[in-house]
KOLTOR-845982 format. One record per atom (N, C-alpha, C): x, y, z. Coordinates in pm, whole numbers, plus 50000, padded with zeros to 5 digits. Layout:
N
XYZ;...
//
This chain:
335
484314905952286;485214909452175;485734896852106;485754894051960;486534887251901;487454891151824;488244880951856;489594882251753;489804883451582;490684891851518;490584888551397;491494880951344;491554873251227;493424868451156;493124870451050;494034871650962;494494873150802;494554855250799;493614853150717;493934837850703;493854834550534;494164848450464;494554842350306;495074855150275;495924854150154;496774864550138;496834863549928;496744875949908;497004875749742;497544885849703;498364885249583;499294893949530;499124897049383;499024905949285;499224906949148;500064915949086;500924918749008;501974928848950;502004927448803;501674935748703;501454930248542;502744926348484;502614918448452;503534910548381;504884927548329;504444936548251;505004942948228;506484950848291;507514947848279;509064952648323;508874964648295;509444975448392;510144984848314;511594990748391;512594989748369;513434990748433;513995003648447;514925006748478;515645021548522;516175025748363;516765016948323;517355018948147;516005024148101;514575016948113;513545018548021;513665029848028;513745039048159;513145047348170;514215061548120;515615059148139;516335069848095;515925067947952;515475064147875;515205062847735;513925076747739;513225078947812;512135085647814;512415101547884;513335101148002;513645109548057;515285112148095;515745125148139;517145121648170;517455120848316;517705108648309;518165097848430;518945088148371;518905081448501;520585067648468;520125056448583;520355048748536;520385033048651;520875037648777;522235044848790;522845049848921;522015057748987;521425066248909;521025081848995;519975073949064;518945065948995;517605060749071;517925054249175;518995041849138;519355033849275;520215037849396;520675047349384;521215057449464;520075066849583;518995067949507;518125078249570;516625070849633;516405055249577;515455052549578;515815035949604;517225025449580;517215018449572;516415006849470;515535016949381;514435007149284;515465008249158;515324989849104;515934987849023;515044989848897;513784983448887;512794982248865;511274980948870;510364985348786;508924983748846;508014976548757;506754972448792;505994967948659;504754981348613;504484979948518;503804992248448;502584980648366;501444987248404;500154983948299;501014985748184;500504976548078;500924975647929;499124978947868;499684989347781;497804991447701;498014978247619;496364974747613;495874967147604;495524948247677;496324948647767;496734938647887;495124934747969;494344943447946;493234942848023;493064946948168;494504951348212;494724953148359;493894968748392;493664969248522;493184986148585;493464983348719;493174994948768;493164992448917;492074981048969;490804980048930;490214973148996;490384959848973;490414957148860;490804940448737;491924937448851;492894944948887;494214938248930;493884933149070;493094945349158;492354941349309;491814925649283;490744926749202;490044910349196;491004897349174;492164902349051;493284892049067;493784885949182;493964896849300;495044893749350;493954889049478;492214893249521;491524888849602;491274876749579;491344872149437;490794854249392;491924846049458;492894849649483;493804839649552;493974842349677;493974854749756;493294853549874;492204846749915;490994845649806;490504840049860;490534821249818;490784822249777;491304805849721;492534800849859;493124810649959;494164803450004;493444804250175;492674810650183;491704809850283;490294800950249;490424796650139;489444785050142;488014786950198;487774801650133;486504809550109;485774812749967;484914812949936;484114819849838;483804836749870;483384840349736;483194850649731;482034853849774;481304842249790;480034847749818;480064849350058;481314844450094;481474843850246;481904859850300;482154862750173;482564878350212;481874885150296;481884893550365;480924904250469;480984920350411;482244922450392;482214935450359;483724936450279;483694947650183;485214950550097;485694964950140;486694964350203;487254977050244;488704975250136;488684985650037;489414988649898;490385003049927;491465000849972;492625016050005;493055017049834;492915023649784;493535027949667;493715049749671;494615054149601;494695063449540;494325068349364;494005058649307;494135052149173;492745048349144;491685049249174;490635044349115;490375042648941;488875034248909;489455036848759;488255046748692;487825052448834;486825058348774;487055071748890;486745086148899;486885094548975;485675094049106;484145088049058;483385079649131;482495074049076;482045059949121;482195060349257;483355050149234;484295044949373;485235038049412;485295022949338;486305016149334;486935008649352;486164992749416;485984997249524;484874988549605;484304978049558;483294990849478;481784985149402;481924976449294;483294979849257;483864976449078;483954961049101;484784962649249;485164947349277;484024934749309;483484942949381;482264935749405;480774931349312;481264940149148;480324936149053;481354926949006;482524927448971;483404918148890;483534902248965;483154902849076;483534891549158;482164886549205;481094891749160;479364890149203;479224885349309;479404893649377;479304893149528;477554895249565;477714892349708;475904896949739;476074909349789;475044916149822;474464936649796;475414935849951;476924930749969;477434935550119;477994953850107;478294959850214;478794972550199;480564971850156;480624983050047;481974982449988;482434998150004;483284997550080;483905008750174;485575012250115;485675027750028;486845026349989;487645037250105;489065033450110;489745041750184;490575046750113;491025061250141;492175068550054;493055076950154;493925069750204;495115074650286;495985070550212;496105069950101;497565070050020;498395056450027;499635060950118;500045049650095;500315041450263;499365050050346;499185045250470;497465034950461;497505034750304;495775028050288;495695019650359;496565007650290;496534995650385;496844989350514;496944998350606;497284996450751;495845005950774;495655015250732;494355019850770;492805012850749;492805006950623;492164993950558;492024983650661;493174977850710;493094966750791;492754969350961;493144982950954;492324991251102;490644986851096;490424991850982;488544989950965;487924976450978;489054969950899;488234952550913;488364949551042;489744949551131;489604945251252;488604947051322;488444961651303;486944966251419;486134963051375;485524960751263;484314954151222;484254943351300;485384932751314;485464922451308;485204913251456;486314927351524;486154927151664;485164928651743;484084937551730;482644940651765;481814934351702;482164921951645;480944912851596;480514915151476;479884928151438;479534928551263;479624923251183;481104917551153;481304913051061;481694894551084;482204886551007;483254874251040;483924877450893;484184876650792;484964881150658;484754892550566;486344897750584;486214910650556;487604906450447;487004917650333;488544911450236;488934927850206;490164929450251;490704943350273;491494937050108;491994954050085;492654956049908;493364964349943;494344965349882;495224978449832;495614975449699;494854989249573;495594982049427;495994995249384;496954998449294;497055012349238;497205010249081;497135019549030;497735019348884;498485033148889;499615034648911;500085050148902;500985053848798;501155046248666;501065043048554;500665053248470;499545054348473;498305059948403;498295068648456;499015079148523;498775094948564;500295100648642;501325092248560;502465098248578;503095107648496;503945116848488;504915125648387;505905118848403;506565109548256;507555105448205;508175116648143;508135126248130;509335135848109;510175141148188;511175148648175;512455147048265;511855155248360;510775170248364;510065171748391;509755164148601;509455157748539;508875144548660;509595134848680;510465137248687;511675124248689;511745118048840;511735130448916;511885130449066;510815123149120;509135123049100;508715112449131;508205101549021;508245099748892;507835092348830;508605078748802;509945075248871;510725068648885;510305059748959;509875064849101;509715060149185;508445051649181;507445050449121;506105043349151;505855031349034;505225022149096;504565009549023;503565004449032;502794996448955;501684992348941;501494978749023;500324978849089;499884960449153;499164963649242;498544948949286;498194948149393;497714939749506;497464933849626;497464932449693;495964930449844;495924918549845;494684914449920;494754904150020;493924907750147;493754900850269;492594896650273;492234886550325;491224879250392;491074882150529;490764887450600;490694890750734;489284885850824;489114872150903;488424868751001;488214869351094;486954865251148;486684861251259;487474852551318;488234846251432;489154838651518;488644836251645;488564827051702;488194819251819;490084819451899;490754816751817;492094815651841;492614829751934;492854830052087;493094847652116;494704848852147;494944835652090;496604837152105;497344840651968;496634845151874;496964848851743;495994859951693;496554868351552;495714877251522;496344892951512;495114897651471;496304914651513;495484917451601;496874923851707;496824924651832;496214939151848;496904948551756;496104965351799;496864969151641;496054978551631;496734989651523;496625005251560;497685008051538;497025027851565;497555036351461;497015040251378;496745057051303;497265066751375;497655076251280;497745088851312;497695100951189;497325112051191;497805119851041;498055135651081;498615140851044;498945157450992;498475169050946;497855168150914;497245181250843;497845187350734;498555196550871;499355208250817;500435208450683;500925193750698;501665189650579;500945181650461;499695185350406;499295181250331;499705178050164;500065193250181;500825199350035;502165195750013;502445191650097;504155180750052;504235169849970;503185163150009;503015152049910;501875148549845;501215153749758;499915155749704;500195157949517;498555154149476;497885156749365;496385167649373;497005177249327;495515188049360;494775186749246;495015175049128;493485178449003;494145165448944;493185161248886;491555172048858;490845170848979;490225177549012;489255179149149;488105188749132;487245194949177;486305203349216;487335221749191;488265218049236;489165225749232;489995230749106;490225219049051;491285218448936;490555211048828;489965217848756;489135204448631;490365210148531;490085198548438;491215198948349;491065206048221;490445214448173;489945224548079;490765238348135;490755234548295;491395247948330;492485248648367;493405234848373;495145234148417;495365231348276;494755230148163;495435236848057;495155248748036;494515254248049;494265263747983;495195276348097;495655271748215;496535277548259;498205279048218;498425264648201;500425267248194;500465249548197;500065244048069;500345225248056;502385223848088;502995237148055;504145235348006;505105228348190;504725242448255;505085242148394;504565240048523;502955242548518;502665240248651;501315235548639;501235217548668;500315210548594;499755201948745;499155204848816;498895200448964;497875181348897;497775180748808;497325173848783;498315158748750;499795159748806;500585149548806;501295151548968;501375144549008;501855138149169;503055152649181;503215156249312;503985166449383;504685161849462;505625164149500;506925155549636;507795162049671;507795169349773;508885174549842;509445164149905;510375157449880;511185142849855;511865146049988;512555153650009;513835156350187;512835157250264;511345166750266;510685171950344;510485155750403;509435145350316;508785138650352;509815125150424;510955125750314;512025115250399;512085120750563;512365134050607;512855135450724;511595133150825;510335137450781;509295130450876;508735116450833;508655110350744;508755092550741;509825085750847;510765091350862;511625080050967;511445085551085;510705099551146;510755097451269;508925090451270;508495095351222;506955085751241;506615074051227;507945068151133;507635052251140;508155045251214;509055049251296;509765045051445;508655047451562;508325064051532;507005063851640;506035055851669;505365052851541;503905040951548;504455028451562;505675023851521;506255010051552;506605007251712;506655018551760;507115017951905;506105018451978;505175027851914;503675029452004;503285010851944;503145006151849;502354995751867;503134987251993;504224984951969;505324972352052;504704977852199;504624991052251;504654992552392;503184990852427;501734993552343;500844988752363;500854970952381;501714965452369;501054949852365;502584948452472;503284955652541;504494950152613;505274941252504;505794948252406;506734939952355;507724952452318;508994942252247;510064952252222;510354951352087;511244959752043;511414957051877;512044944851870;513024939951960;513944922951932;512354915351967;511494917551998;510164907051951;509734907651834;510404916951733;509784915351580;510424899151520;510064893751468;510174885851359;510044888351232;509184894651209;509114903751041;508494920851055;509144927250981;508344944550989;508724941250828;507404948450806;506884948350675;506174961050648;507654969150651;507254985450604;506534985950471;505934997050455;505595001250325;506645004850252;506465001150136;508075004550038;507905014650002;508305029150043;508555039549980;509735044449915;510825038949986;511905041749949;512795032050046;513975026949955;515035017150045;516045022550178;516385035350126;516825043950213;515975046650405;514485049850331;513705052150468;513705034150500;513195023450445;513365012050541;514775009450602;515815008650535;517175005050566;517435011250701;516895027550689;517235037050808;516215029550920;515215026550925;514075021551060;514915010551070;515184998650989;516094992751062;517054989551113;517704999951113;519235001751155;518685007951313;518175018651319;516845024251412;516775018051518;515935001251483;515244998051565;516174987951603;517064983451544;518114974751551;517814960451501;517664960051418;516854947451363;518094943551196;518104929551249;518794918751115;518004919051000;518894918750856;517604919550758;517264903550754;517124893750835;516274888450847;514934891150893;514864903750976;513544908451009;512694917750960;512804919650857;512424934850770;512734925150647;511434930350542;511284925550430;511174932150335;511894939850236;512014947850105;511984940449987;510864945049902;510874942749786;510874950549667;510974966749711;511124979949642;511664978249497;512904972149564;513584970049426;513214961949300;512694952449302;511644950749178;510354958949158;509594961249247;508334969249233;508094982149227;509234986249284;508755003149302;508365006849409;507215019349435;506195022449514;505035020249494;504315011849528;503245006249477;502035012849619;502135023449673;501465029149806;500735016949883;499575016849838;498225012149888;498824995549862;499174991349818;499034978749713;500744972449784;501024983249848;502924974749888;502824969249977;502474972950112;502474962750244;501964950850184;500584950250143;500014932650094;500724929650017;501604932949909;501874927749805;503234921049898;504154926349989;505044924350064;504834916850155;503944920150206;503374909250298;502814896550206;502454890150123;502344879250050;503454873750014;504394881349908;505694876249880;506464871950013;506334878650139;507324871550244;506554857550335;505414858450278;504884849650370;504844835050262;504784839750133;504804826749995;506734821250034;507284830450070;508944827450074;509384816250219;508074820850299;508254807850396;509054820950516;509124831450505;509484841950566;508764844650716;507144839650706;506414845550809;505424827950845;505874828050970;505364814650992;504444817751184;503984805951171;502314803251292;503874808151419;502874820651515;503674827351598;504364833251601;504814839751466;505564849851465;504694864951508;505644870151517;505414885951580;505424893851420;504364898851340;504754909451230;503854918251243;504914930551213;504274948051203;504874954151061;503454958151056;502924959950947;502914982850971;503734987350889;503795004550918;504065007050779;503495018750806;503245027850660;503475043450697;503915051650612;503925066450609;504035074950497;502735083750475;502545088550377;502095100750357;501385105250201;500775115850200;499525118450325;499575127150338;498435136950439;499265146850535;499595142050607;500865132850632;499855122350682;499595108950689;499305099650720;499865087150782;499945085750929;500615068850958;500345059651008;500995049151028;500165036451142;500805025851095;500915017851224;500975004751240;500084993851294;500924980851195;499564968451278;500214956751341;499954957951490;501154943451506;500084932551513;500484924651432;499904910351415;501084897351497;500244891551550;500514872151610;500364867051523;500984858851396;501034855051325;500304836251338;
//
């Protein structure tokens, strides 16, 4: 067995602001009500004509991953791409990246667990990585959720909440077995699928026929959220997989040095760390400028804390997410 490490890290967010004011301009809301319910002050939003997409932003933010791991594109092995957001319905994300970045004919593998992508993403490279297959694997998480939100008051409840960017690892081969990620474990739901979901367009839902049903009221073709439902199972599952990782490797939560939840909401991180008992020196939020960025938040979070001088050689960081499917998991990394 070999070890893997994250040995480059990249981040991108479009230049574009849009703040809580922008947005009561569009819908009826207020600066208070959002930061009250969501803690986001602000997010960035694709601007038309910017040149940005989901995939354009992936390659942004992989060129400095790979520039800080002091790799080419051509060292790559394989692209494992977590998005919800593609810019095409198929094929993926992946492929896009890997023509834009002219890569050689390696396999480009997209994942769609929402906003548990990128802990599930970085599940795949490890094992590649670990059983030999591979030595560089450049995991993604990018979204654009921008481009398929309801800005009317309508959708207020989740269209507040989400932002555009994204977010990329370099993930190797390591000789080093005193560093690395140590284990990750998954888990998902089923049964609660329909809590937090988009049912169209699909096979199911083409869009000739959710108009031609009711555009006014019931449009499955913009994001769904039973918002209490999913808060009350996000904090017991992201305590669960954080605890299952710590007790797989004999450690405890006072062995964290950084947890680097997925930003769904400030409320659900604030609550895990109060939880687990942890200083906000150890937990890293950046919600409040970005939003929910699903797939695209752990890396993008995980870069910003590690560019801040936040995450340094031997630290202990876990990496947890909880999302649509219901979907979860954590990754504890030796830094």
């Amino acid at each position: 067995m070999y070890t893997s490490k994250i040995i480059g890290l990249g981040r991108y967010v479009p230049e574009n602001v849009v703040t809580n004011d922008d947005l009561a301009k569009r819908m009826d809301t207020n600066d208070a009500w959002i930061q009250e319910r969501t803690g986001i002050k602000e997010r960035r939003h694709i601007k038309k004509g910017d040149g940005n997409s989901t995939s354009v932003m992936a390659v942004k933010a992989a060129k400095i991953a790979l520039e800080r791991a002091e790799l080419d594109a051509k060292d790559i092995d394989m692209i494992v791409f977590a998005t919800l957001s593609p810019d095409m319905y198929f094929p993926g994300g992946g492929v896009e990246v890997q023509e834009m970045m002219n890569m050689r004919t390696i396999p480009a593998l997209d994942v769609r667990n929402q906003c548990s992508g990128f802990v599930y993403a970085i599940s795949v490279a490890d094992q590649f990585i670990k059983t030999g297959m591979y030595k560089n694997v450049l995991v993604i998480g990018s979204e654009n959720h921008s481009g398929g939100l309801d800005f009317t008051t309508r959708g207020r409840s989740v269209s507040v909440i989400f932002g555009d960017g994204a977010g990329a690892a370099v993930v190797s081969r390591s000789a080093d077995e005193t560093s690395g990620i140590l284990s990750t474990h998954l888990h998902s739901e089923g049964k609660h699928k329909d809590e937090l979901s988009l049912q169209g367009p699909s096979t199911e839902y083409w869009v000739p026929e959710i108009i031609a049903d009711d555009p006014q009221e019931n449009i499955p073709y913009y994001p769904y959220m039973n918002g209490q439902f999913v808060f009350k199972h996000a904090v017991v599952r992201f305590a669960e997989v954080i605890h299952e990782g710590l007790a797989a490797n004999n450690l405890q939560a006072s062995d964290i040095d950084m947890l680097i939840p997925h930003q769904a909401n400030l409320r659900i991180s604030q609550f895990i760390q109060k939880k687990l008992g942890l200083s906000d020196d150890q937990v890293f939020n950046n919600i409040q400028k970005y939003g929910n960025t699903t797939a695209a938040s752990i890396p993008i979070a995980l870069t910003e804390a590690w560019e801040a001088g936040k995450i340094k050689k031997g630290d202990l960081v876990v990496l947890a997410a909880f999302g649509s499917g219901f979907t979860w998991g954590s990754a504890i990394i030796r830094w």
